[in-house]
C-alpha positions as CSV (number, residue, x, y, z in Angstrom):
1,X,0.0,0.0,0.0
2,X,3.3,2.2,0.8
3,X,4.4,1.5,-2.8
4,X,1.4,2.2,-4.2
5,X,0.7,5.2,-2.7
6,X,4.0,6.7,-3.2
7,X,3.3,5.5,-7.0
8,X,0.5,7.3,-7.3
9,X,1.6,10.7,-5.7
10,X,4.0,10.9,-8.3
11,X,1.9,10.1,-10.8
12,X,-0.4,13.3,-9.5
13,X,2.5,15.2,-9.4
14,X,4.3,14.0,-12.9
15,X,1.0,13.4,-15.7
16,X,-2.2,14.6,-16.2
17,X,-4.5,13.0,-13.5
18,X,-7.4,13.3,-11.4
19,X,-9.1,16.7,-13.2
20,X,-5.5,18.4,-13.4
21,X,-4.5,19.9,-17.0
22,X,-1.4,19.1,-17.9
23,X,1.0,21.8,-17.3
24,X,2.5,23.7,-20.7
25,X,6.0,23.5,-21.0
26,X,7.8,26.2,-19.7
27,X,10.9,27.5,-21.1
28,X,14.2,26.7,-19.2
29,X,15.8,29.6,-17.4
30,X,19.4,30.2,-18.8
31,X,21.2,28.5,-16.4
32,X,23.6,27.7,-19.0
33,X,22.5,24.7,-20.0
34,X,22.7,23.3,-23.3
35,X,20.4,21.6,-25.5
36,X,21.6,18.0,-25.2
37,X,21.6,18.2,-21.3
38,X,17.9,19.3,-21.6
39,X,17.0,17.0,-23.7
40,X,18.6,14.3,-22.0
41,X,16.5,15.5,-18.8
42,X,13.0,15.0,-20.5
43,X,14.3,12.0,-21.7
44,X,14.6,10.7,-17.9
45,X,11.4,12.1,-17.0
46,X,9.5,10.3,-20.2
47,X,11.1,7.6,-18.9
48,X,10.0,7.7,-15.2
49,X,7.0,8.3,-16.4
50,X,7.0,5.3,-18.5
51,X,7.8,3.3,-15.8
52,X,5.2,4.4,-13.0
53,X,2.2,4.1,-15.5
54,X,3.3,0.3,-16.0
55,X,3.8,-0.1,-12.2
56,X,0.3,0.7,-11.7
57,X,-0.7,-1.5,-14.3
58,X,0.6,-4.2,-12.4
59,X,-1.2,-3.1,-9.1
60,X,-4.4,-4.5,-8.6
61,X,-7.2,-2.6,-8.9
62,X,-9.4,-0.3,-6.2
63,X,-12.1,-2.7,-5.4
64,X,-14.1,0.9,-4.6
65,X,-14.4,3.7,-6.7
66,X,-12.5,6.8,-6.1
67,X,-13.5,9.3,-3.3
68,X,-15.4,12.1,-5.0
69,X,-15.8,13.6,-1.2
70,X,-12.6,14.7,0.0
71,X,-13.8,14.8,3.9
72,X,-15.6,11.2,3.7
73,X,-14.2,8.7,5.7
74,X,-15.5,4.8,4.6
75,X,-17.1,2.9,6.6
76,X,-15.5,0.7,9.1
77,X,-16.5,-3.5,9.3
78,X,-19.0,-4.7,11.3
79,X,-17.1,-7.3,13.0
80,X,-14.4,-4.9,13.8
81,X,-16.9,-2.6,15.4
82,X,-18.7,-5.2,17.2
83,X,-15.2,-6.4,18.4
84,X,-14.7,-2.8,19.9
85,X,-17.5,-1.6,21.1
86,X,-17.2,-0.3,24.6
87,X,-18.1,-1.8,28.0
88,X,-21.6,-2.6,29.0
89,X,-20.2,-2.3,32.6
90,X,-18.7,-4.0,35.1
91,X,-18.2,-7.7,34.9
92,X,-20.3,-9.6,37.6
93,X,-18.8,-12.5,39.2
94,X,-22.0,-14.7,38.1
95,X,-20.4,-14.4,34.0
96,X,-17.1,-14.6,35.2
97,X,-17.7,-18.5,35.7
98,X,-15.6,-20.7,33.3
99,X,-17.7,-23.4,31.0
100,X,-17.4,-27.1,31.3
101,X,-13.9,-28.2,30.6
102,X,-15.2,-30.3,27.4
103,X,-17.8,-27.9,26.1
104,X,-17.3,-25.6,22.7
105,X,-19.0,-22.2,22.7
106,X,-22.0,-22.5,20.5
107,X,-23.2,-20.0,17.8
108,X,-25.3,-17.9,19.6
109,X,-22.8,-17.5,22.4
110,X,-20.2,-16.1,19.9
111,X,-22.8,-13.7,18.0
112,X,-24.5,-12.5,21.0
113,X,-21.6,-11.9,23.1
114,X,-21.4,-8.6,25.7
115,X,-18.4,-6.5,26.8
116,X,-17.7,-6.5,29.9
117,X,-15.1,-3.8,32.2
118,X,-12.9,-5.6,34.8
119,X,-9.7,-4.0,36.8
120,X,-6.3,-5.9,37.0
121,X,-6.7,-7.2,40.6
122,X,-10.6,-8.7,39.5
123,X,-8.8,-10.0,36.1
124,X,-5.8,-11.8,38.4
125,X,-8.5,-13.7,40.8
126,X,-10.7,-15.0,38.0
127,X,-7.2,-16.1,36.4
128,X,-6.6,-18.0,39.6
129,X,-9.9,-19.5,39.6
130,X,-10.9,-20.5,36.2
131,X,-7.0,-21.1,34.6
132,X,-7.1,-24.3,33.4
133,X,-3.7,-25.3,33.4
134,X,-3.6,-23.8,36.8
135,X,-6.2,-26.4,37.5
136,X,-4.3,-29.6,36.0
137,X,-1.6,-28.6,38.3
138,X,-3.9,-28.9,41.5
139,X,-5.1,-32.4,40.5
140,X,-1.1,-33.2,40.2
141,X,-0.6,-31.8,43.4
142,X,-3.5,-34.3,44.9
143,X,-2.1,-36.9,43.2
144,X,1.0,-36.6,44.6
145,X,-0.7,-36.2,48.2
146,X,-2.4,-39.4,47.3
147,X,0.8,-41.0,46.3
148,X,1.9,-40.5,49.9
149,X,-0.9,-41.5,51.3
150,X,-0.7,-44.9,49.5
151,X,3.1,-45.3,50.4
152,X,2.2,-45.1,54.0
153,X,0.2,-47.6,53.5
154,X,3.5,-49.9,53.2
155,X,4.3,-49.7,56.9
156,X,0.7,-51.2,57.7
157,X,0.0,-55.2,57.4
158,X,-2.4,-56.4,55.1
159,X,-5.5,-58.0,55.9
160,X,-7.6,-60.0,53.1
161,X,-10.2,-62.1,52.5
162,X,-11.3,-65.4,50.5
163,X,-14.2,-67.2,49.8
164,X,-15.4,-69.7,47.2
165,X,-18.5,-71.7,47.0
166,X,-19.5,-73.7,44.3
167,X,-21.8,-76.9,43.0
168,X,-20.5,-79.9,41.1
169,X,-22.6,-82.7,39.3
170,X,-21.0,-85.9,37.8
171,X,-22.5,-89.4,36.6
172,X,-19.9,-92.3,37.3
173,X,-19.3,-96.3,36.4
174,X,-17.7,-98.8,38.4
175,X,-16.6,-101.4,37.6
176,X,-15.0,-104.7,38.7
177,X,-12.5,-106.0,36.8
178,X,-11.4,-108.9,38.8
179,X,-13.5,-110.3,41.8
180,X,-12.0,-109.7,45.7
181,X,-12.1,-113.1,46.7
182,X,-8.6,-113.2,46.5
183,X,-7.5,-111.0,48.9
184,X,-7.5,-113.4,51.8
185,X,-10.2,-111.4,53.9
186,X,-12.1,-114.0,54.7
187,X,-15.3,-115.5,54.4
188,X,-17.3,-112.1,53.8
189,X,-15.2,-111.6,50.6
190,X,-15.5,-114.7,49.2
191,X,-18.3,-116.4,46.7
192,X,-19.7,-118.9,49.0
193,X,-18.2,-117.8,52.2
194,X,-21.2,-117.7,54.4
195,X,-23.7,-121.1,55.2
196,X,-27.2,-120.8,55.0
197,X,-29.8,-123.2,55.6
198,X,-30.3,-122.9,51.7
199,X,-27.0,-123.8,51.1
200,X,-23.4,-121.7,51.1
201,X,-23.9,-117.8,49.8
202,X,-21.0,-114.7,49.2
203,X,-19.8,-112.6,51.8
204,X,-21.4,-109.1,51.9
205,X,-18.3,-107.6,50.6
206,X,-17.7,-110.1,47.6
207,X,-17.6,-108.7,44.2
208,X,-17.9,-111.1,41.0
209,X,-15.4,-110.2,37.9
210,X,-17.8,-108.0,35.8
211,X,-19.8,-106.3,38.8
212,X,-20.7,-102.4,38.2
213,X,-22.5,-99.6,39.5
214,X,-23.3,-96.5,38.1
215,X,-24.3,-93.2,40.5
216,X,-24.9,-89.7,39.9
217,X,-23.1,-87.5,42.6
218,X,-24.1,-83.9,43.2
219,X,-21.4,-81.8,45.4
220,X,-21.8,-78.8,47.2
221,X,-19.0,-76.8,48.5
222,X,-18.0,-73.6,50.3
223,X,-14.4,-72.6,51.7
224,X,-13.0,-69.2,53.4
225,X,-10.7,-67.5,55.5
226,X,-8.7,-64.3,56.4
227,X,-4.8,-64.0,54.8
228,X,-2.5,-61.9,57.1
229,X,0.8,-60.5,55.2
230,X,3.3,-58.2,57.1
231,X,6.9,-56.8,55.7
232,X,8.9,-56.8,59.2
233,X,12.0,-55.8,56.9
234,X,12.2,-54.0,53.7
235,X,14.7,-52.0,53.1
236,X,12.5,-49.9,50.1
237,X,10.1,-49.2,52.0
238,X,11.0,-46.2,53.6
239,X,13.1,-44.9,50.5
240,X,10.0,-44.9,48.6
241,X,8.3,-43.0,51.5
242,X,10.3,-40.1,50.9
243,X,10.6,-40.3,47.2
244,X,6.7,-39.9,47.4
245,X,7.2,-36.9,49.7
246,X,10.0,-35.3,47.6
247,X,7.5,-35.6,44.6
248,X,4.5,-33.9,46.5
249,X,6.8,-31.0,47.4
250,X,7.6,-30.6,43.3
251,X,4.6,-30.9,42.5
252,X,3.6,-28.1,45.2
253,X,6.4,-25.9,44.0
254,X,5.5,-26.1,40.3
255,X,2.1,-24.9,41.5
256,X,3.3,-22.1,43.6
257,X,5.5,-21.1,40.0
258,X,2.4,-21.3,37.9
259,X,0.6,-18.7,40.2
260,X,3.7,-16.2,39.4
261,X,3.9,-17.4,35.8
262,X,0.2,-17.0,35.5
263,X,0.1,-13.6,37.3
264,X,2.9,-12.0,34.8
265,X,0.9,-13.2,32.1
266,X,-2.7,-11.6,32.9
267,X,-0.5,-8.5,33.8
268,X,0.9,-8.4,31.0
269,X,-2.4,-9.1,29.0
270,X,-3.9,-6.4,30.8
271,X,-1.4,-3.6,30.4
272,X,-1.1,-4.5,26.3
273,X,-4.6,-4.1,26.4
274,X,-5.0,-0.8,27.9
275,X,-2.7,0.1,25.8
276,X,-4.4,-0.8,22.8
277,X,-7.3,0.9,24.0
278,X,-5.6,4.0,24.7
279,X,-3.6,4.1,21.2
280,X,-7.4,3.4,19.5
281,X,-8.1,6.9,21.2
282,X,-4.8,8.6,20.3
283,X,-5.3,7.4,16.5
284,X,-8.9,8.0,16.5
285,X,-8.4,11.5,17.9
286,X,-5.5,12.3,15.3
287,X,-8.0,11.2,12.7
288,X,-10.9,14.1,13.9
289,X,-7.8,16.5,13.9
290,X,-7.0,15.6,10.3
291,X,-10.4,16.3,9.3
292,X,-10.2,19.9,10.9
293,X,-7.0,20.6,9.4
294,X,-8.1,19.1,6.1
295,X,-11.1,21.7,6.6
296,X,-9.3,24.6,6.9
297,X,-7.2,23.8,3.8
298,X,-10.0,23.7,2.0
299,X,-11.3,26.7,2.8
300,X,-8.1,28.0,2.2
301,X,-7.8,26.9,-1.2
302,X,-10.7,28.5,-1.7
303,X,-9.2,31.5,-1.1
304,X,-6.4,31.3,-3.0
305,X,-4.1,31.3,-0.5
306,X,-2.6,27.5,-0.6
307,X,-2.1,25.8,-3.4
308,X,-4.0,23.0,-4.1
309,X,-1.2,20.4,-3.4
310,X,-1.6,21.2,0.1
311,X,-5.2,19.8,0.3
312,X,-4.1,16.2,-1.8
313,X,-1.2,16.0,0.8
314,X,-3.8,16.5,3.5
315,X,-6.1,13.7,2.1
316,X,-2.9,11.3,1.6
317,X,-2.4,11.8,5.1
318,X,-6.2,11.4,6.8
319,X,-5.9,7.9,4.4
320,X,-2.5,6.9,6.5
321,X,-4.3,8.0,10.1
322,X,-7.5,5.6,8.8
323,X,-5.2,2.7,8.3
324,X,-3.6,3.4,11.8
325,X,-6.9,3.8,13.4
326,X,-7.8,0.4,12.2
327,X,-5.2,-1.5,12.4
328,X,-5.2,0.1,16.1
329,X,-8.6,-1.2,16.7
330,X,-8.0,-4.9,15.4
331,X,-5.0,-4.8,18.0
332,X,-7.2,-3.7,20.7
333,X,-9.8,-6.7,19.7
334,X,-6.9,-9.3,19.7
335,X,-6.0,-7.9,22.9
336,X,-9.8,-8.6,24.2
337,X,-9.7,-11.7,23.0
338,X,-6.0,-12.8,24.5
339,X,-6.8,-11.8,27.6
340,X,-10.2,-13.5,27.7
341,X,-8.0,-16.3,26.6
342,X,-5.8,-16.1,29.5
343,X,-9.1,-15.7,32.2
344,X,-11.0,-18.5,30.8
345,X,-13.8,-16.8,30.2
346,X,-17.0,-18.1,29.1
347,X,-17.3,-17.3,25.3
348,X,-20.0,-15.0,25.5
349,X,-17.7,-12.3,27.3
350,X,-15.3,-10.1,26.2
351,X,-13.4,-8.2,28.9
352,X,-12.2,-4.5,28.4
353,X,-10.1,-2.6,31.1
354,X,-11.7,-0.6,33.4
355,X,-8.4,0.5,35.4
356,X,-7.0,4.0,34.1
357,X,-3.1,3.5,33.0
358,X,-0.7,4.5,36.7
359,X,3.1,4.3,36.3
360,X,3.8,1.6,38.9
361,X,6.6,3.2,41.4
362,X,10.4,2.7,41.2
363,X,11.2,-1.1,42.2
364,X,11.8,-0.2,45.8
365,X,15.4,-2.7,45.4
366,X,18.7,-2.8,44.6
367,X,19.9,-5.2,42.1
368,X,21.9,-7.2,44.2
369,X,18.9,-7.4,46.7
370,X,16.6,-8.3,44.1
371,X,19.0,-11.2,42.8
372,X,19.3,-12.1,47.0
373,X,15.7,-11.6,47.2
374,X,14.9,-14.0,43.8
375,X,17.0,-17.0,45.3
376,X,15.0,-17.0,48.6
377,X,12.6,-19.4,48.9
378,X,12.1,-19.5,44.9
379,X,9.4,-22.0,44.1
380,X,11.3,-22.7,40.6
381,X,14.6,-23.8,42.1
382,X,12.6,-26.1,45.2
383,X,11.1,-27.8,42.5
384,X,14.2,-28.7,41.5
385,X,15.9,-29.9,44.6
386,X,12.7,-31.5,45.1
387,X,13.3,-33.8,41.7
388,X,16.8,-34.2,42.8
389,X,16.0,-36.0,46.3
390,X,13.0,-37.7,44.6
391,X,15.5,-39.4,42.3
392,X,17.9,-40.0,45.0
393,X,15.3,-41.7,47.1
394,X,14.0,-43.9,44.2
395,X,17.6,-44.9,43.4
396,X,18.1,-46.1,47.2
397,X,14.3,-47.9,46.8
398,X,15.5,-49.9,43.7
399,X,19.0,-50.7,45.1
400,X,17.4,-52.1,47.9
401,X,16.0,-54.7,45.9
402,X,18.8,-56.9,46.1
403,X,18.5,-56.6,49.8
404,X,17.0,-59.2,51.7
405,X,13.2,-58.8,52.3
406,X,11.5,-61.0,55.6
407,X,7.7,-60.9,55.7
408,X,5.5,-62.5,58.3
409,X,2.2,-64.5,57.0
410,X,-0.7,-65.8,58.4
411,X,-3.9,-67.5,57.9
412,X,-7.3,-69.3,59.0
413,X,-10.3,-70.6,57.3
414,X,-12.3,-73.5,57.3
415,X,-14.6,-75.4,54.1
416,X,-17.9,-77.3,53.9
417,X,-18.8,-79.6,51.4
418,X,-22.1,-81.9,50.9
419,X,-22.2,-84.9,48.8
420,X,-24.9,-87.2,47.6
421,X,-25.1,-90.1,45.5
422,X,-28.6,-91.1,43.6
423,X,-29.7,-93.2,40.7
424,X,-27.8,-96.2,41.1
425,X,-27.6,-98.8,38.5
426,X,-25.8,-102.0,39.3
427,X,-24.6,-104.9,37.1
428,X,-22.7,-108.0,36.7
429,X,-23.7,-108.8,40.5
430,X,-22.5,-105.2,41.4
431,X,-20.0,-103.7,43.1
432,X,-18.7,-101.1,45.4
433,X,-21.4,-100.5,48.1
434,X,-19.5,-99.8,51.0
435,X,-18.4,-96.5,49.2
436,X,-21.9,-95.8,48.2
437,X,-23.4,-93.4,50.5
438,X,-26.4,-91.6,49.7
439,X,-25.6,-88.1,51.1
440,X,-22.8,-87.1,53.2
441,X,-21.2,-84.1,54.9
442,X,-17.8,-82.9,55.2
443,X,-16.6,-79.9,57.7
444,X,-12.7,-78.5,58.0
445,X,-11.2,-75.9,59.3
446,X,-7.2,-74.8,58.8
447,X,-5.2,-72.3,60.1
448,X,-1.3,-71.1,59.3
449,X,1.8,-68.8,60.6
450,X,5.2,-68.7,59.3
451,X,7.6,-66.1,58.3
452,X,8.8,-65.6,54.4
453,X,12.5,-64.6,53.2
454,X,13.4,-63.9,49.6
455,X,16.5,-62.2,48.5
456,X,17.9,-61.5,44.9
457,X,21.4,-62.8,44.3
458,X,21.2,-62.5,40.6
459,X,19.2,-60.3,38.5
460,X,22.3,-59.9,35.3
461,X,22.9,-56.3,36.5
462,X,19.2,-55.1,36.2
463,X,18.4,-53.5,39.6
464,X,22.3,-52.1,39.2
465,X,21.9,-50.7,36.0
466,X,18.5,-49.0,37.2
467,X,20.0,-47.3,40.2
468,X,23.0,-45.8,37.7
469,X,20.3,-44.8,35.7
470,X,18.9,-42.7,38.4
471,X,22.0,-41.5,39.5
472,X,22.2,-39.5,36.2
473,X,19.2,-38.1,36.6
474,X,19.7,-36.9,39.6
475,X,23.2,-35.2,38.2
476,X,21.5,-33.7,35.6
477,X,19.2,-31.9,37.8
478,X,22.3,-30.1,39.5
479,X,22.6,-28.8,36.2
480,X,19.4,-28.0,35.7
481,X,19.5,-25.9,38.1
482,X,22.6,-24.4,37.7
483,X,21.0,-23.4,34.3
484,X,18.0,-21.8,35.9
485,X,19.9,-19.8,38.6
486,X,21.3,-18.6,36.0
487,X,18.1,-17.8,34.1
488,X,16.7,-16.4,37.2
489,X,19.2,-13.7,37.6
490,X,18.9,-13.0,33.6
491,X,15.7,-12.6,33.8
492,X,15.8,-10.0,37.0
493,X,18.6,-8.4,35.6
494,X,16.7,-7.7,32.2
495,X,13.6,-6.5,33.9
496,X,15.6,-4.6,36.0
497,X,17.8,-2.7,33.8
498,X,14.7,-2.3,30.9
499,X,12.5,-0.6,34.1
500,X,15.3,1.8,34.7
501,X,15.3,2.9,31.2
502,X,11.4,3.0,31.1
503,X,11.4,5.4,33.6
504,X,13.8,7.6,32.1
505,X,12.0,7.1,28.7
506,X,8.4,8.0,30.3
507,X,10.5,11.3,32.0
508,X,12.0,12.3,28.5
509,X,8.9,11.0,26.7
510,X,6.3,13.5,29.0
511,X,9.2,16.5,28.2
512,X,8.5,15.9,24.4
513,X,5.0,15.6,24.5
514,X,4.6,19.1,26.0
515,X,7.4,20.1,23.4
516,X,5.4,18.6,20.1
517,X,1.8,19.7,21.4
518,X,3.0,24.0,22.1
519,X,4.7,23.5,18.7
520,X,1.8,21.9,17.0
521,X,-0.5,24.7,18.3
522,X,1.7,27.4,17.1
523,X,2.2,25.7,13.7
524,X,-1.4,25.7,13.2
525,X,-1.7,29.1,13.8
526,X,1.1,30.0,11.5
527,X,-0.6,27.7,8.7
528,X,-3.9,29.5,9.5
529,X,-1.8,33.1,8.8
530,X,0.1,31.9,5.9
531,X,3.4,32.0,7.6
532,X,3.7,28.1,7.4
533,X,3.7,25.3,4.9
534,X,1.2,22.3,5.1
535,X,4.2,19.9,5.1
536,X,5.3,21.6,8.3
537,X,1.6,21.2,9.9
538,X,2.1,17.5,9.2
539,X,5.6,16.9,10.4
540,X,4.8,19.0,13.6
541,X,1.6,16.5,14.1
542,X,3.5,13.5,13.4
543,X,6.2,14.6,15.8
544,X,2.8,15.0,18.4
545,X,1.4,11.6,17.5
546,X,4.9,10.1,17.9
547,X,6.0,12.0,21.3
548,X,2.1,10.8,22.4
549,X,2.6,7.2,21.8
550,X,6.3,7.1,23.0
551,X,5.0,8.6,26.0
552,X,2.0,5.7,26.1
553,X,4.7,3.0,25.2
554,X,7.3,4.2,28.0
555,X,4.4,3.7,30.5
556,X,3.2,0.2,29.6
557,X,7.0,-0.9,29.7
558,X,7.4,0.3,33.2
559,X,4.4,-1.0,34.5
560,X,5.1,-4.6,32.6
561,X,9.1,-4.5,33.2
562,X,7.5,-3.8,37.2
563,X,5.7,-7.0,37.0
564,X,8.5,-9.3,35.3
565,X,10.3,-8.1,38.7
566,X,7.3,-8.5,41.0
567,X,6.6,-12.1,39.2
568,X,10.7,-13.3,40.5
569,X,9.7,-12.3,44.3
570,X,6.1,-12.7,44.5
571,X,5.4,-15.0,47.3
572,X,3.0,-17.6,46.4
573,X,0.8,-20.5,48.3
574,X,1.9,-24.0,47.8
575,X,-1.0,-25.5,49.4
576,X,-3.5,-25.6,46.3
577,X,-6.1,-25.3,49.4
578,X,-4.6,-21.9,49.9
579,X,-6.7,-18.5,49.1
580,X,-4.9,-16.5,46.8
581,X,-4.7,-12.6,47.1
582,X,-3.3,-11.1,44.3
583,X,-0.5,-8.2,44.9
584,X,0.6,-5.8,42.6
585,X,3.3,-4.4,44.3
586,X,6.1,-5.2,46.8
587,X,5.0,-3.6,49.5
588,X,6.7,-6.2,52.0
589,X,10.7,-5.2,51.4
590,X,10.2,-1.4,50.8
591,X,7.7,1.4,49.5
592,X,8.6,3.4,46.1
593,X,7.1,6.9,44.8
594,X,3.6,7.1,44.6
595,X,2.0,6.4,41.1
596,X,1.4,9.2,38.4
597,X,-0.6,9.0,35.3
598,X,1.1,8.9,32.2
């Protein structure tokens, strides 16, 4: 658009164009010139002029037709008004509720959203409330406590219980393959072992070769008991204890960093977004100014006393301050929208900032007692000592398991079964009848102590080759945080040093603006008399605009470079359980000058 705007103002100024006449030659002042250097002159200018009309050829064309109306301004989009329109008021805490964690915002909740005004402390409690990654980290930390919980659990003996019951049904054949009466039991086993008056009979136990007997049996059976296990010695136990307890306390320092990291971050959010709202009202303002100034040339080249030049200059430059204005605007919706973003909020609200832009005070700290002050207690580097005796604790757990381990066990129960036998079917003289008993019961009870020992002489270097694997770990968490001590300390450092320059920025930025807006005033009143030139009218405004928005600039750095530092000493809750009271300045290690407005 640069290109093509610079094409076409010398194309106004070089050929015939937009209702000018094309100018008559005018004859060359002797200057001494000769006729081959003038010549050679037109020549370049045909040829400039060659080459801008084929340049905007090769620009696409206006999608609109040309202004006619030289103090029209075009419409803005919809959607980009919608996006800024201003606050319906204050947000209530009943909107400020964040949706299910699986829902998506439906149609009507995107097209018939509301904006709504919120201040930076309100913006920094709903963050701590609805973040969602905030969240995750709370169920980690309650994993962790449960983890605990459950390793505790090892010093306790364990106490189960069994029970079975079940029912069985079979049909069986006996048979006799040879008869008993060879066995030498006497006369009951033998054929004709017992005298009768009818004559010798068999014993009542004698079975012929061939005898059968065929039964259905039905069983019924229950068993149970109690099973006692106790580890008297184990040497991982305790190990494992404290790795579980190391891990909790990461788990709660990661949490506490989050609330810092997550506080910087809606700060931040919230100080680009007031000033994307306050840049919307410098450009927007700018704009009405160009109108007035784009007026009065007019009316001046009415009256002959500008040329007209001055009143296409001031037309190329309201068409610049539109494209400002709206690319200001779209930034000040993005900003909505990031910030909503950061708050979780529910899709049908947009937030706007209701708190009016305050220079936070000078960091009330050295930098050495800031760098002191950042080491203390610093949730990012506990989290890492934390990993580092977690490892060192699961390394002694798994070398222990080549240790000997001695566990006490015990047990009691008893079973009940009931048998019967039915349908009989005997054969070949039958067989078997002392075992055939209709229905029978059988009742036990058991009961069991001991003590168990296992030990692992050879596992081929497993457990070994585990523990050196932890070892490594933990080494490379030294380095870890060697590497963010010193990332910690950058970090300060950069804030520090970039808020000392803000505030000598904002302090040179405030002298210029009160420089550029006397001179503008007096510029306009010498453009007014005829003393001045337009060109000067815009340089003297641009020089406003720019003093205006450095000023604007210089204040959102201190206030953001404030809360990098805040965000390395801001003391945070570990205890997820914890209320949360958002502080925006460090009030406990010293006081600074009272804020001013920009």
């Amino acid at each position: 658009m640069a290109l093509r705007n610079h094409a076409l103002a010398l194309l106004l100024a070089l050929t015939p164009a937009a209702g000018l006449l094309p100018l008559p030659a005018a004859p060359l002042p002797a200057t001494g010139m000769n006729d081959s250097t003038t010549q050679l002159l037109e020549r370049s200018w045909r040829r400039l002029d060659a080459e801008l009309r084929a340049l905007d050829q090769l620009l696409p064309s206006e999608p609109q037709p040309a202004v006619r109306d030289l103090l029209s301004t075009p419409p803005l989009p919809a959607n980009l008004l919608r996006a800024n329109q201003p606050a319906s008021g204050p947000l209530q805490h009943a909107d400020a509720v964040a949706s299910p964690p699986l829902a998506l915002p439906t149609p009507q909740q995107l097209k018939g959203g509301s904006t709504a005004a919120l201040s930076l402390e309100q913006a920094l409690a709903i963050a701590f409330a609805n973040s969602a990654s905030l969240q995750a980290q709370r169920e980690q930390v309650a994993a962790a406590l449960a983890s605990v919980q459950a390793s505790l659990g090892t010093y306790w003996p364990t106490i189960s219980a069994y029970a079975s019951s079940g029912y069985e049904r079979s049909r069986s054949t006996t048979t006799a393959l040879t008869s008993n009466n060879s066995l030498g039991f006497g006369p009951q086993f033998s054929p004709n072992g017992l005298l009768t008056p009818a004559g010798p009979t068999a014993g009542a136990f004698y079975v012929p070769e061939g005898g059968s007997v065929k039964a259905t049996s039905g069983t019924g059976s229950f068993d149970g008991g109690l099973q006692l296990n106790y580890a008297l010695l184990d040497f991982a136990r305790t190990p494992t204890v404290r790795a579980a307890r190391a891990n909790l306390e990461q788990e709660r320092a990661t949490y506490a960093n989050q609330l810092r990291n997550l506080q910087l971050q809606v700060s931040e959010a919230y100080y680009q977004l007031q000033q994307s709202e306050q840049l919307v009202r410098v450009y927007d303002a700018n704009l009405r100014n160009d109108l007035v100034i784009l007026q009065d040339s007019l009316d001046l080249q009415k009256a002959g006393l500008v040329p007209r030049l001055d009143v296409l200059r001031r037309r190329a430059v309201q068409a610049s301050d539109e494209e400002t204005l709206i690319q200001a605007m779209a930034d000040r919706a993005v900003a909505r929208r990031q910030l909503a973003a950061l708050l979780n909020l529910p899709a049908a609200i947009t937030p706007s900032a209701s708190d009016p832009i305050v220079v936070q005070p000078r960091w009330p700290l050295d930098l050495e007692q800031s760098v002191l002050a950042a080491y203390r207690g610093n949730p990012e580097l506990e989290a890492i000592l934390a990993t580092r005796s977690a490892l060192a604790q699961q390394k002694q757990a798994t070398a222990a398991g080549v240790l000997p381990k001695l566990s006490l066990f015990a047990g009691a129960g008893g079973s009940s079964a009931q048998s019967s036998l039915g349908n009989f079917e005997v054969g070949g003289g039958g067989c078997c009848g002392a075992t055939a008993l209709p229905l029978s019961v059988t009742n036990s009870w058991d009961w069991s102590v001991g003590l168990s020992l296992t030990w692992l002489l050879f596992d081929a270097g497993t457990t070994a080759g585990q523990a050196r694997a932890l070892a490594k770990r933990e080494a490379a968490t030294a380095q870890q945080y060697a590497a963010s001590r010193n990332e910690i300390r950058l970090r300060l450092e950069r804030a520090f040093f970039n808020h000392e320059a803000s505030l000598a920025k904002l302090s040179s930025a405030r002298r210029g603006v009160a420089a550029a807006l006397e001179a503008f005033r007096d510029v306009r009143l010498r453009y007014l008399t005829g003393l001045s030139s337009e060109l000067d009218v815009s340089n003297t405004q641009d020089r406003l605009i720019n003093s205006l928005v450095q000023r604007l600039n210089a204040t959102v750095a201190v206030n953001i470079t404030y809360a990098k530092l805040l965000r390395e000493l801001l003391p945070m809750p570990q205890d997820p359980n914890q209320a949360i009271q958002p502080q925006l300045q460090l009030t406990s290690r010293g006081g600074g000058s009272a804020p001013g407005q920009p």
